[in-house]
N, CA, C and O of each residue as an XYZ file, in Angstrom:
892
protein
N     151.745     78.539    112.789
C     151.168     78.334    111.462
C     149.653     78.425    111.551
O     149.000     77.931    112.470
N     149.276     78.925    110.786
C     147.592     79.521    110.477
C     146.889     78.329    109.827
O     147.145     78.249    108.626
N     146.209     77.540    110.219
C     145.663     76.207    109.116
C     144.090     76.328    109.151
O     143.374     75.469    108.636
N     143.469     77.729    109.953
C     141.930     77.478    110.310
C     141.777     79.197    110.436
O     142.353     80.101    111.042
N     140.671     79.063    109.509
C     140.440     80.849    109.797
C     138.878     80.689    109.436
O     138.471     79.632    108.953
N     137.920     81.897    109.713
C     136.784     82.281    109.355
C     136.758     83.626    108.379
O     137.550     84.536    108.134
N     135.405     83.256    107.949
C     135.120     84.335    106.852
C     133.476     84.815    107.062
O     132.809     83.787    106.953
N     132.767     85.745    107.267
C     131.313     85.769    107.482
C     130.829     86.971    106.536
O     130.989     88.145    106.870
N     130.057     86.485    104.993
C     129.644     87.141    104.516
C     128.107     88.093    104.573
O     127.148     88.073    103.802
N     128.317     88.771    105.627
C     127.326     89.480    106.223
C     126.937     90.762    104.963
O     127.786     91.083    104.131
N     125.691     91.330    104.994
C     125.638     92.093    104.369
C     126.334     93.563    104.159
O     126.226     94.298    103.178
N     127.041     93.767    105.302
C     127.728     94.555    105.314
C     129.272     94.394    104.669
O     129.793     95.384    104.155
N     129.758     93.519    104.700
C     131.171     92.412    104.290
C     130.787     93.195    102.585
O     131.304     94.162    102.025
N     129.651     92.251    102.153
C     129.346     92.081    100.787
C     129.363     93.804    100.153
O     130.034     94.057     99.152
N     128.649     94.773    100.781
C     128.579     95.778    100.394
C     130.121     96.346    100.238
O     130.541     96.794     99.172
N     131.076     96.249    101.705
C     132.457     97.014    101.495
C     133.161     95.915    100.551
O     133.821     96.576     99.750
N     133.261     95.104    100.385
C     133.739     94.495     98.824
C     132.979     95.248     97.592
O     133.687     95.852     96.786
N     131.807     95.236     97.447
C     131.574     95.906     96.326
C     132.138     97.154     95.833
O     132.461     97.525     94.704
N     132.183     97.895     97.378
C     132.637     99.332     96.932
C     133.848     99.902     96.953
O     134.210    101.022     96.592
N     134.571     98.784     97.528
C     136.659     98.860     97.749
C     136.458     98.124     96.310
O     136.827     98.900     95.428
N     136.162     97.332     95.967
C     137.020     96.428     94.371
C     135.890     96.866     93.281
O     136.543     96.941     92.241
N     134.769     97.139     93.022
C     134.410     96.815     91.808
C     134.025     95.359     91.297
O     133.750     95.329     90.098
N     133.963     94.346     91.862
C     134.070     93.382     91.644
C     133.349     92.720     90.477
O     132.186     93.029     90.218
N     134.220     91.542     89.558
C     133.405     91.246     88.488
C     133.126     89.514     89.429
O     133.655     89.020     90.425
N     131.793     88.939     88.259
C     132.531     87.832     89.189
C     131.143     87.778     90.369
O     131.286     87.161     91.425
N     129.432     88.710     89.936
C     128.573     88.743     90.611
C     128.346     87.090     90.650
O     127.921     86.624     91.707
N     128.543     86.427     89.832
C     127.428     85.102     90.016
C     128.128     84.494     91.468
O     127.226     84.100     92.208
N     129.106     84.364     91.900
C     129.542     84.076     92.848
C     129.268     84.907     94.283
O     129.225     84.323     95.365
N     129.141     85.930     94.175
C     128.824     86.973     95.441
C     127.631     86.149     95.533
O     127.701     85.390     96.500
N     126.693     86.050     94.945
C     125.319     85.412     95.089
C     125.440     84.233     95.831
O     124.759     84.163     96.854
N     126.332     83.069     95.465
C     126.524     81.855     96.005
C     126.907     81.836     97.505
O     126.458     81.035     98.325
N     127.896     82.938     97.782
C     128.452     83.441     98.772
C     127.241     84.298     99.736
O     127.183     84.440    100.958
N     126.676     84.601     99.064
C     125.460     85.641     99.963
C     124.500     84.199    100.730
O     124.199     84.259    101.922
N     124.186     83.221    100.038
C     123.158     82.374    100.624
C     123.657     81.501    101.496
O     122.984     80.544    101.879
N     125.536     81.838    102.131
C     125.992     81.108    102.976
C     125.574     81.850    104.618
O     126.124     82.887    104.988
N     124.589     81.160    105.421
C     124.362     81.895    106.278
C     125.544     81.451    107.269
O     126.072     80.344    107.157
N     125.996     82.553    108.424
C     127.028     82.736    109.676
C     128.225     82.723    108.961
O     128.269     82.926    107.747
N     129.378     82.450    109.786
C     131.078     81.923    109.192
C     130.837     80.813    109.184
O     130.061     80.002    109.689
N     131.768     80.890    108.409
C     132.126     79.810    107.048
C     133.645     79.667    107.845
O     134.450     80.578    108.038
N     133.802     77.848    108.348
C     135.638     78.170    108.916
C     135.918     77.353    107.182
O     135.226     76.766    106.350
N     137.496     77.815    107.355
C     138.184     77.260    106.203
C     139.333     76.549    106.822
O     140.042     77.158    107.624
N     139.580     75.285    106.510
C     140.631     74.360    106.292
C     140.949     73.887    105.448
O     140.135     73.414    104.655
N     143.154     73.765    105.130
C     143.484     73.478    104.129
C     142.956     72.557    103.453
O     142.758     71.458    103.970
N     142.557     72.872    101.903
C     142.473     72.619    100.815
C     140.896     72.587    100.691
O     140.296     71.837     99.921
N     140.348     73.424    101.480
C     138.887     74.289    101.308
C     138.724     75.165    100.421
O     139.813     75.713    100.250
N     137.869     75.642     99.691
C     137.416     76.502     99.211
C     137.021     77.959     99.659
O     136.330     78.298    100.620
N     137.495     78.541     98.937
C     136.917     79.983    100.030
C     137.197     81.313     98.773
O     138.003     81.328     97.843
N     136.417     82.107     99.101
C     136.348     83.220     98.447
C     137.986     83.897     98.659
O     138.683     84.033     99.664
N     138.247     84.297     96.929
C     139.828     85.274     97.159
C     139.194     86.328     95.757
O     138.366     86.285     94.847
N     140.067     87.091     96.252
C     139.871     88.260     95.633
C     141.123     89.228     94.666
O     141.672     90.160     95.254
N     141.351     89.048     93.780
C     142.632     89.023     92.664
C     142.485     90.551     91.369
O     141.329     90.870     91.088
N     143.322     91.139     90.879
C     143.026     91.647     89.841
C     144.097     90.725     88.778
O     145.191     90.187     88.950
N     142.828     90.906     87.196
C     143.157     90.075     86.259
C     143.263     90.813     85.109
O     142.370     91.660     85.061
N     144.084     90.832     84.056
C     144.536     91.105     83.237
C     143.399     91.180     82.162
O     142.782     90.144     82.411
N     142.667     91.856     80.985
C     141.662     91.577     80.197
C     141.888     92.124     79.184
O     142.694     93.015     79.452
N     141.603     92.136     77.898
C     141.583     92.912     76.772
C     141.047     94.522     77.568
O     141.732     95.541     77.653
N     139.870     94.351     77.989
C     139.470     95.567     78.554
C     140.010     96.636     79.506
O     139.629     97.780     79.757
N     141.246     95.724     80.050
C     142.055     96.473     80.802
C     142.112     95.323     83.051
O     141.660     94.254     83.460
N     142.630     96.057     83.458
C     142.634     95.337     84.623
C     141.199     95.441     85.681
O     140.802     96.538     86.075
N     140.695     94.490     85.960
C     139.690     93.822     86.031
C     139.677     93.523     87.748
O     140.662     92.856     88.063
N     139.056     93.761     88.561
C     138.984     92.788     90.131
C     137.985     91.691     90.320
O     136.844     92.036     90.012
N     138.068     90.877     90.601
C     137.538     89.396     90.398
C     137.323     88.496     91.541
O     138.323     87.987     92.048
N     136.309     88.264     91.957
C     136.515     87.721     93.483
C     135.981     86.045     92.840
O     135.009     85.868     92.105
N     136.613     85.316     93.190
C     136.747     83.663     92.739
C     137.188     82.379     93.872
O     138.075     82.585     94.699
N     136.498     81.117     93.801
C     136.644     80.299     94.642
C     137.907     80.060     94.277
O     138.199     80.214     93.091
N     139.155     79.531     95.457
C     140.149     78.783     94.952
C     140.485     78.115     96.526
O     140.199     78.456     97.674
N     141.223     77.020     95.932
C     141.897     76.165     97.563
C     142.638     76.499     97.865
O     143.516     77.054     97.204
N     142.596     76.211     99.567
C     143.971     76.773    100.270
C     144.878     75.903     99.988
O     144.601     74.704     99.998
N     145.738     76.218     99.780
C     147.581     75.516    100.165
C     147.992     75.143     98.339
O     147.280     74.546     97.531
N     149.093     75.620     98.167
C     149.900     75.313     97.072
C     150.872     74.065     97.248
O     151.508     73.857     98.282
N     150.915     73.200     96.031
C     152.059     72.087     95.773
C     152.396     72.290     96.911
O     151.744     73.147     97.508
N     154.057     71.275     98.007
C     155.146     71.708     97.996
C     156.060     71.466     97.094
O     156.221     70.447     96.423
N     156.883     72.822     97.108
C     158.132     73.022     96.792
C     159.356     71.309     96.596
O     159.506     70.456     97.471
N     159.849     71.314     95.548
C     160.443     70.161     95.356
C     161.393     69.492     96.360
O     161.707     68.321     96.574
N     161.887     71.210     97.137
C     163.123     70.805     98.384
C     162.336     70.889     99.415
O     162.929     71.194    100.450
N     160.696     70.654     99.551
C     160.342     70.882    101.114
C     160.366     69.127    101.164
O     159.974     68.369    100.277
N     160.936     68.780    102.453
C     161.004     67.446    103.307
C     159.290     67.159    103.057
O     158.682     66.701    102.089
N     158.839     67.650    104.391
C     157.240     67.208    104.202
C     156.530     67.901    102.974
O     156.578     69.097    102.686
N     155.799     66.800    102.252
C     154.988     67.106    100.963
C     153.980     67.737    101.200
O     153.682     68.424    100.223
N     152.920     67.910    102.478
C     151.697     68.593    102.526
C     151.806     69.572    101.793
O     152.915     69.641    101.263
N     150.920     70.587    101.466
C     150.362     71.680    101.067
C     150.473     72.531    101.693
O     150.067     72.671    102.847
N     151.345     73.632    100.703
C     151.900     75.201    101.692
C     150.477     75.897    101.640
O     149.861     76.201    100.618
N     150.003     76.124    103.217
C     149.282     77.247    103.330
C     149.375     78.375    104.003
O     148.522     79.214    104.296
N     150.593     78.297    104.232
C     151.344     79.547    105.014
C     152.675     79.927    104.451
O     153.360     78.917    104.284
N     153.331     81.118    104.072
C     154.278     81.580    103.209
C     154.875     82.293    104.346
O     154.153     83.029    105.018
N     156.347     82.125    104.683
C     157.126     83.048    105.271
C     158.510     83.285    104.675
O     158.316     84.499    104.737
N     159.068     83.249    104.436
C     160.237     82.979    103.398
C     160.042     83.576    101.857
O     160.192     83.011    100.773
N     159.667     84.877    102.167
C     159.809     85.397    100.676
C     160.399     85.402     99.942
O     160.049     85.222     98.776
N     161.793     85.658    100.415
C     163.568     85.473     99.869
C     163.752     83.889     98.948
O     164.611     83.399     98.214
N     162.981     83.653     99.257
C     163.025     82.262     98.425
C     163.107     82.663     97.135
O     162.740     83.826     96.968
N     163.655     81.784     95.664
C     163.593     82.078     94.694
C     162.180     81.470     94.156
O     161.597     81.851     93.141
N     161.723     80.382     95.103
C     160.537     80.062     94.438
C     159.819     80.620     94.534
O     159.217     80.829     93.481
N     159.368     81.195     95.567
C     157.992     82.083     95.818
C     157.824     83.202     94.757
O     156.697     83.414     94.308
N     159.180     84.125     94.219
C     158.897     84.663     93.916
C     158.416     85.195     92.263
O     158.565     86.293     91.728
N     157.783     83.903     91.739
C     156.822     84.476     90.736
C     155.381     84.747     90.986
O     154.484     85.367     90.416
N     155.528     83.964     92.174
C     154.019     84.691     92.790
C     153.490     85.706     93.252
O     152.347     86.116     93.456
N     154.783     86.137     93.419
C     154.846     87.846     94.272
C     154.743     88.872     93.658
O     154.815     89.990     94.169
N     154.480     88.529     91.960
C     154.582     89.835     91.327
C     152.986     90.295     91.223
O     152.064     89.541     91.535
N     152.794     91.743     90.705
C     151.426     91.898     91.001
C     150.546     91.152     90.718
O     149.560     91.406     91.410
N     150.357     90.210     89.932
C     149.308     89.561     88.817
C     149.021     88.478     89.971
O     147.855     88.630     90.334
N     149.545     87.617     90.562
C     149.363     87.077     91.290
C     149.532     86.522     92.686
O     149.709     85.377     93.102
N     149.386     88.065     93.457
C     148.834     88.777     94.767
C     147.644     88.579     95.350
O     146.912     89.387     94.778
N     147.141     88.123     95.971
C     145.134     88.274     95.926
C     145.043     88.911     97.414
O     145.987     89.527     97.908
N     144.046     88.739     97.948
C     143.258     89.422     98.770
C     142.616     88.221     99.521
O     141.455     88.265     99.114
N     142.691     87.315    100.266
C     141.852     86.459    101.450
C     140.699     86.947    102.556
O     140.856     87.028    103.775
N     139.485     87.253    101.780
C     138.821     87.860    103.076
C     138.615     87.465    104.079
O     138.312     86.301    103.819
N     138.515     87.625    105.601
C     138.578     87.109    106.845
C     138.130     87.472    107.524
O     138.183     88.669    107.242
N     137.253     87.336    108.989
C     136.955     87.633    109.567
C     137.348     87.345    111.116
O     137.099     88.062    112.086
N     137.956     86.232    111.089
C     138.991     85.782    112.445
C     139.581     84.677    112.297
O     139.071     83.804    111.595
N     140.767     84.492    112.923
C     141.697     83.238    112.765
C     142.371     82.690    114.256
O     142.566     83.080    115.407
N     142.587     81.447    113.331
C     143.284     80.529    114.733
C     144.583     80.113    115.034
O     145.212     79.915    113.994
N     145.245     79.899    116.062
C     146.358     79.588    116.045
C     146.066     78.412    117.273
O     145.248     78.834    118.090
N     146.464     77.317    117.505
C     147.386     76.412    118.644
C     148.034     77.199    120.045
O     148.970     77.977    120.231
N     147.213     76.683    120.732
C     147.709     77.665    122.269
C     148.505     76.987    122.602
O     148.386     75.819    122.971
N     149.857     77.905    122.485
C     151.023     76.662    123.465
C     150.996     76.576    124.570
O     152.044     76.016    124.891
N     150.302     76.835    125.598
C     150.150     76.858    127.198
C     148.614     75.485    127.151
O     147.676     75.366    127.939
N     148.862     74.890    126.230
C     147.633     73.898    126.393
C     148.242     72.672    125.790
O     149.150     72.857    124.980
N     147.721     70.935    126.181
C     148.654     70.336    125.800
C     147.350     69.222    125.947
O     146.541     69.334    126.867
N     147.243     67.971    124.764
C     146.650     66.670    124.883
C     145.381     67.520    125.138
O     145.680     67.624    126.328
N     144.497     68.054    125.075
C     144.330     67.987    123.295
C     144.954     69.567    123.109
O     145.209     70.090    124.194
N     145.142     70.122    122.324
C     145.607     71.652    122.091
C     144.416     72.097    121.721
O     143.500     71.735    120.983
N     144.725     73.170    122.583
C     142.936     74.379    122.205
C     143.736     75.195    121.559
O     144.914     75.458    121.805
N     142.800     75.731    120.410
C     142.718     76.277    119.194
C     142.026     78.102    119.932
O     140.918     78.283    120.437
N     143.040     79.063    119.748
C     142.292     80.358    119.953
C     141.857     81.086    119.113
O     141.830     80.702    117.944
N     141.608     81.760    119.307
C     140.745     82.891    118.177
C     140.951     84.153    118.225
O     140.323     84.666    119.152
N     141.993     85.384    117.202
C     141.972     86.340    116.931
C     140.960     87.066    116.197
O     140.314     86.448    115.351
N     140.697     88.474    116.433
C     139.542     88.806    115.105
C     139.754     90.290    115.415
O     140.445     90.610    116.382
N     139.215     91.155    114.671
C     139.524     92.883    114.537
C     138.741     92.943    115.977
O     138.137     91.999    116.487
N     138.890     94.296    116.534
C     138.506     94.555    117.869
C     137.040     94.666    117.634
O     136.415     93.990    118.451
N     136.384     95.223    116.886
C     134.988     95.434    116.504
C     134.216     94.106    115.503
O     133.003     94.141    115.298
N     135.030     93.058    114.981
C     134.787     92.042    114.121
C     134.924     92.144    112.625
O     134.825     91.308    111.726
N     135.246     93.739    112.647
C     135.843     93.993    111.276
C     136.177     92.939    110.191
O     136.828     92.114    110.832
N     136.091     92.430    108.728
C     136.378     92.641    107.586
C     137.970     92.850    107.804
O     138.259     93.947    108.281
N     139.141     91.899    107.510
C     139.764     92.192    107.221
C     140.358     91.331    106.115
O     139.441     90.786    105.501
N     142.432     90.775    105.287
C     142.066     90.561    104.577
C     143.673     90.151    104.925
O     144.545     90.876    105.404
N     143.780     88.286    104.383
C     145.301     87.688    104.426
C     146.095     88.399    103.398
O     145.573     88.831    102.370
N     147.609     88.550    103.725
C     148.506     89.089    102.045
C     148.330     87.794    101.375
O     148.750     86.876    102.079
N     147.739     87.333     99.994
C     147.292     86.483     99.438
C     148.651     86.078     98.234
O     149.319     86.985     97.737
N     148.861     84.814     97.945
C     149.265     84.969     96.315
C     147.999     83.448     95.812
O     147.290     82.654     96.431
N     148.293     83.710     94.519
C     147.621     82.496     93.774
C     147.922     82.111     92.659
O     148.581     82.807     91.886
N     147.368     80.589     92.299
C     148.379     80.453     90.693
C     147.158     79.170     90.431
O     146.366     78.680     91.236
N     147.330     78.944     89.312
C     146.748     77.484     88.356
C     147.657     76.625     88.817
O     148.828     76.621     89.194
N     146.534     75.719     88.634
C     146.954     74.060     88.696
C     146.604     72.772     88.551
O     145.595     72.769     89.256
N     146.712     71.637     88.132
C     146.417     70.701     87.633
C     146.822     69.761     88.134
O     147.994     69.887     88.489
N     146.262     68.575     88.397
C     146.262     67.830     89.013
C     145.041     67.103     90.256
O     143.812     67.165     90.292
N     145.932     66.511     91.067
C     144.257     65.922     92.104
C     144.830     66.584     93.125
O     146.000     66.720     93.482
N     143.212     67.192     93.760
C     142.888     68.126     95.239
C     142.080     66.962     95.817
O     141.645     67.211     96.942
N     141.881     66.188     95.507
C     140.426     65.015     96.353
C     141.363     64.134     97.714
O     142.314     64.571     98.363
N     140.760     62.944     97.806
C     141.104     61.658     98.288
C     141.367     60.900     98.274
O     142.308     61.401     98.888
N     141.659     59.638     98.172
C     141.778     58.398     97.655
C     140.263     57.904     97.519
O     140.026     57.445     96.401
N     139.451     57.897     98.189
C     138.095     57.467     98.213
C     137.030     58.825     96.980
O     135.899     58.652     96.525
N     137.542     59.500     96.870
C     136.522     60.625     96.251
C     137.635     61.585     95.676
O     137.435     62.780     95.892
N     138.910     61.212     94.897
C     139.532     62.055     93.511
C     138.883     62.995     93.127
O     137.737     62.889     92.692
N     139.777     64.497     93.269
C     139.254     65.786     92.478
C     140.164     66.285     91.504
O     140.652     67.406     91.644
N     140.501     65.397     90.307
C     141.480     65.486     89.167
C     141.193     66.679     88.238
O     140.110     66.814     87.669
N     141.762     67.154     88.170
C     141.112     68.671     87.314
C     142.168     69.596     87.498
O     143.265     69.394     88.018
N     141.610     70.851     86.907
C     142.488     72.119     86.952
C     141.917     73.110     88.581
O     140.871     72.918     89.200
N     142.700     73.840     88.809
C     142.619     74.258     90.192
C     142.977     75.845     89.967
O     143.765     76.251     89.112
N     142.371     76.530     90.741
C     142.790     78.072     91.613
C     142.662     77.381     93.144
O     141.909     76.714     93.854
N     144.436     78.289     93.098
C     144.805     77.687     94.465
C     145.508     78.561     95.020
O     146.351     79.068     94.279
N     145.454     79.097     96.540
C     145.981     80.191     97.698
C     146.232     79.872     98.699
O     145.575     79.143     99.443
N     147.422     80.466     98.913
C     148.274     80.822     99.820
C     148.123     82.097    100.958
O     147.537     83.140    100.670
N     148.733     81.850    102.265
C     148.493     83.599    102.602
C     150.216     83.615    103.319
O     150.881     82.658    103.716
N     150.593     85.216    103.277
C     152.561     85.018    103.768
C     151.799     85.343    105.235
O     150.648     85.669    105.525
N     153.375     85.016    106.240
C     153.071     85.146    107.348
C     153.989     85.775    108.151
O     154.960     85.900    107.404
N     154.304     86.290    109.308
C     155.182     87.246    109.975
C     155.755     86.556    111.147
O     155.644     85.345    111.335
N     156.645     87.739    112.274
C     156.523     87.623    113.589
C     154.939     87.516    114.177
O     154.089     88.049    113.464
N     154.692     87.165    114.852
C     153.821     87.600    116.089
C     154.025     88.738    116.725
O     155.048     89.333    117.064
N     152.568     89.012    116.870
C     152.605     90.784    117.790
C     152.448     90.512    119.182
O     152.822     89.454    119.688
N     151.884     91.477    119.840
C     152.179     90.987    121.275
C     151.074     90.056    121.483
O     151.164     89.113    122.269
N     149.746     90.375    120.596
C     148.670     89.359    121.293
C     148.514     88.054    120.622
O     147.656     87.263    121.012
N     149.420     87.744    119.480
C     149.429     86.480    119.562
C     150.395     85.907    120.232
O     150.081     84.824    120.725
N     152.066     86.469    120.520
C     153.055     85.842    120.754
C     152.882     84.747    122.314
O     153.389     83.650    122.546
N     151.804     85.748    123.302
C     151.905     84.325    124.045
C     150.726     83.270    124.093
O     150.459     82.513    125.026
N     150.257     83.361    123.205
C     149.582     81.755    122.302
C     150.332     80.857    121.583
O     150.324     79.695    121.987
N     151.271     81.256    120.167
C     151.250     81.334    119.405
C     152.649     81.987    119.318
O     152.643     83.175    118.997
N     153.874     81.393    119.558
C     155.231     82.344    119.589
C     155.777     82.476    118.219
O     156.379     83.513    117.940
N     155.616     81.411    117.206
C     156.311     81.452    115.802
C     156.177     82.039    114.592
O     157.030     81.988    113.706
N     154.936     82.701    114.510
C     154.122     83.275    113.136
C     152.695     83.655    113.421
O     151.847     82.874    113.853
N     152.523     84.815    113.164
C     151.223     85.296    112.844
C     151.031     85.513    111.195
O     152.019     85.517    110.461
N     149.176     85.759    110.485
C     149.378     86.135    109.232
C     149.601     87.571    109.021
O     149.611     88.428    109.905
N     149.795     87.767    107.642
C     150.219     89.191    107.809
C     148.378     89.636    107.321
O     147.564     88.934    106.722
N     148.271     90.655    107.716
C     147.026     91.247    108.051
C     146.703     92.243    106.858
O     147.603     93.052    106.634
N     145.683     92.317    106.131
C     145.915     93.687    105.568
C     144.138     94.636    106.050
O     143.045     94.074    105.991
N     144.284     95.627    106.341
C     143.299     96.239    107.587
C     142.606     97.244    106.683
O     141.405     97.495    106.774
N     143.517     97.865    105.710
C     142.740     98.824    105.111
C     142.954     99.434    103.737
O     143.941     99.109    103.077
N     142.133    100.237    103.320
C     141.818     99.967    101.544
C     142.723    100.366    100.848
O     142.826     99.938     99.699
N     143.904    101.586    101.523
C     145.129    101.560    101.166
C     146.038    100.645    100.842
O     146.767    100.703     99.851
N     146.009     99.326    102.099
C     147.357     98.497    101.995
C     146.310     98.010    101.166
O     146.783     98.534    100.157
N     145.222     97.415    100.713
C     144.918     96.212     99.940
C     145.493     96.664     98.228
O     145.870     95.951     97.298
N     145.315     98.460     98.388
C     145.767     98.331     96.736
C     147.804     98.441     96.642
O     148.679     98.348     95.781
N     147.731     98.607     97.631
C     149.160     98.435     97.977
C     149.671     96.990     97.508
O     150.360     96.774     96.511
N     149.132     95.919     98.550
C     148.969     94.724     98.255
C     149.428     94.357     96.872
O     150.556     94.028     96.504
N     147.906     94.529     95.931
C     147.428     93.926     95.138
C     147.947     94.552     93.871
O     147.687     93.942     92.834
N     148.678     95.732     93.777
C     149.027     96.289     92.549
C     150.641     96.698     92.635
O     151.336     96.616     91.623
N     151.198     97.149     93.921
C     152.821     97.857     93.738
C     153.683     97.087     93.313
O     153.245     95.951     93.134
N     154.709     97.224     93.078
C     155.902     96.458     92.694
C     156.423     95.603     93.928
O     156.321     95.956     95.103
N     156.960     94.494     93.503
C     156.787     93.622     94.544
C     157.410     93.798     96.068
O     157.007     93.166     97.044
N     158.556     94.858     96.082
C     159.436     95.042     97.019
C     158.354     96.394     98.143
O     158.376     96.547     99.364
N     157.626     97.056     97.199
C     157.102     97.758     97.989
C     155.725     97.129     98.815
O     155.451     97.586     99.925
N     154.862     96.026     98.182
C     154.226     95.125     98.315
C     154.909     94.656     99.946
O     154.282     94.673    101.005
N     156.189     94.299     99.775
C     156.395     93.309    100.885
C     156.915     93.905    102.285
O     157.262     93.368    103.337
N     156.833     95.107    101.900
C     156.783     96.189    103.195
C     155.615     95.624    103.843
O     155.818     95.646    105.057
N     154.280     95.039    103.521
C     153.464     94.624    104.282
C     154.010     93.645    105.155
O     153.720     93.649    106.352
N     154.644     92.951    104.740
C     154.866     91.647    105.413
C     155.407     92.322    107.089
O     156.606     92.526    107.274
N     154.790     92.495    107.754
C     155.060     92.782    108.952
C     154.145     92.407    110.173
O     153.062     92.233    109.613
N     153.924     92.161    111.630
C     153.291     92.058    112.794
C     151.961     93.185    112.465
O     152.621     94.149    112.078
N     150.872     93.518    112.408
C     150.005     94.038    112.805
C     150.035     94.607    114.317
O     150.008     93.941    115.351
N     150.093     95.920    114.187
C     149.922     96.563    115.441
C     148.903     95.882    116.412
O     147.742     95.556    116.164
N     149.782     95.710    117.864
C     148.482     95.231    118.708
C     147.329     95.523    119.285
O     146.695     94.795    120.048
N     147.082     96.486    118.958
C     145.425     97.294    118.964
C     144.987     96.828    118.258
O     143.802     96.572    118.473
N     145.534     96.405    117.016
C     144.704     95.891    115.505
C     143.650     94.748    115.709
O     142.506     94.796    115.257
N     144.115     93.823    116.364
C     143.275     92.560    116.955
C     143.419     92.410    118.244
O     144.278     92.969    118.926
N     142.185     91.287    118.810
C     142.219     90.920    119.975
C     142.092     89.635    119.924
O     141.781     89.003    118.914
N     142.442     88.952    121.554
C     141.852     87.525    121.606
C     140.657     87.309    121.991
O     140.280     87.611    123.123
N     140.002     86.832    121.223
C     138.770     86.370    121.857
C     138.784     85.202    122.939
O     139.484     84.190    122.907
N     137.587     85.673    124.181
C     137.377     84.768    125.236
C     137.284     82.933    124.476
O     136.691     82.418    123.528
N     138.046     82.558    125.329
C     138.109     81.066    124.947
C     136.751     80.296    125.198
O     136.669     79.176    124.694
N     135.906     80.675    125.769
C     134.542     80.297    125.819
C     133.290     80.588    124.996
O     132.311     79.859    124.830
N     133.618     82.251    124.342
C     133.524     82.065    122.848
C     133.332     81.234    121.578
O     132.371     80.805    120.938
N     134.552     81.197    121.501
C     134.827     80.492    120.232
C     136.204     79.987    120.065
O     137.193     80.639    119.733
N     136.109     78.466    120.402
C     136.815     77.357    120.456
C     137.015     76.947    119.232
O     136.177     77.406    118.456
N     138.252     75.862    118.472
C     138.206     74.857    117.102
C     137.451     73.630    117.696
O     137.213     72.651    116.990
């Protein structure tokens, strides 16, 4: 399970968003531009997603803060917050799966739990071979209710995301044997992603070729 990833809005990041989406939704790129290095995200963080929206004017791409992890599900045992989707076949998931609410998670590297490590567990680090821009299969939805604490309540309405998740490829499986995220690498799958009908959409849901990423040296970059 994926619970820690990075995002680094470098000027280069910012430019290939502009010119893959169109993006509406500048006042936020701005907010996002004055975040200097990566930015890690943990559930029920904030983080830039990237969605097309429905408008009088026609369909629209929109890049917007929302939190990680959705409700659980009424039949999940543990109540935490889904921030990992594998089980598409579910009947619940799937109003999320239709195009409208698909998004785009931009990323720049993620973590998984090394199972060859134990008391305390070290946290590794995947990322594109070059550090590439890449992008979680996203869904998202409204919501209401409290995201806060007991000490500091965040009662309000919410944009809130999810990312689905796969097998493991070869370079996570011996970290990491149960799930990798599903990856989306390039400007094809993202409109793939973000616009096909849902069955062709979930052809993504697959391992990322293992050339696609690497592990980074554990001396690197540790959780």
């Amino acid at each position: 399970m994926c619970n820690l990833y990075e995002y680094d809005m470098t000027p280069e990041v910012m430019q290939t968003l502009k010119d893959h989406f169109g993006l509406v939704g500048a006042g936020y790129l701005d907010v996002l531009r004055g975040r200097n290095g990566p930015q890690r995200v943990y559930p029920n963080y904030e983080a830039p997603v990237i969605r097309s929206l429905a408008t009088p004017d026609g369909i629209v791409r929109d890049i917007a803060p929302m939190r990680w992890g959705f409700p659980a599900p009424p039949f999940y045992k543990i109540k935490a917050n889904v921030t990992n989707v594998r089980n598409t076949a579910s009947g619940y998931w799937k109003p999320y799966l239709k195009a409208g609410q698909r998004c785009l998670v931009p990323a720049t590297a993620f973590s998984e739990p090394d199972r060859n490590t134990s008391k305390p567990v070290v946290f590794r680090w995947f990322a594109r071979p070059g550090g590439e821009l890449f992008y979680f299969a996203g869904i998202w939805r409204e919501w209401e209710g409290d995201r806060g604490t007991k000490k500091a309540p965040n009662i309000g309405k919410h944009l809130l995301f999810s990312f689905l998740t796969t097998e493991p490829n070869g370079v996570v499986e011996p970290i990491h044997e149960k799930a990798m995220p599903v990856l989306i690498r390039t400007r094809d799958e993202a409109e793939q992603w973000l616009e096909a009908p849902p069955e062709e959409a979930l052809q993504l849901q697959k391992p990322a070729p293992d050339d696609a990423i690497v592990l980074l040296p554990a001396d690197k970059k540790e959780a």
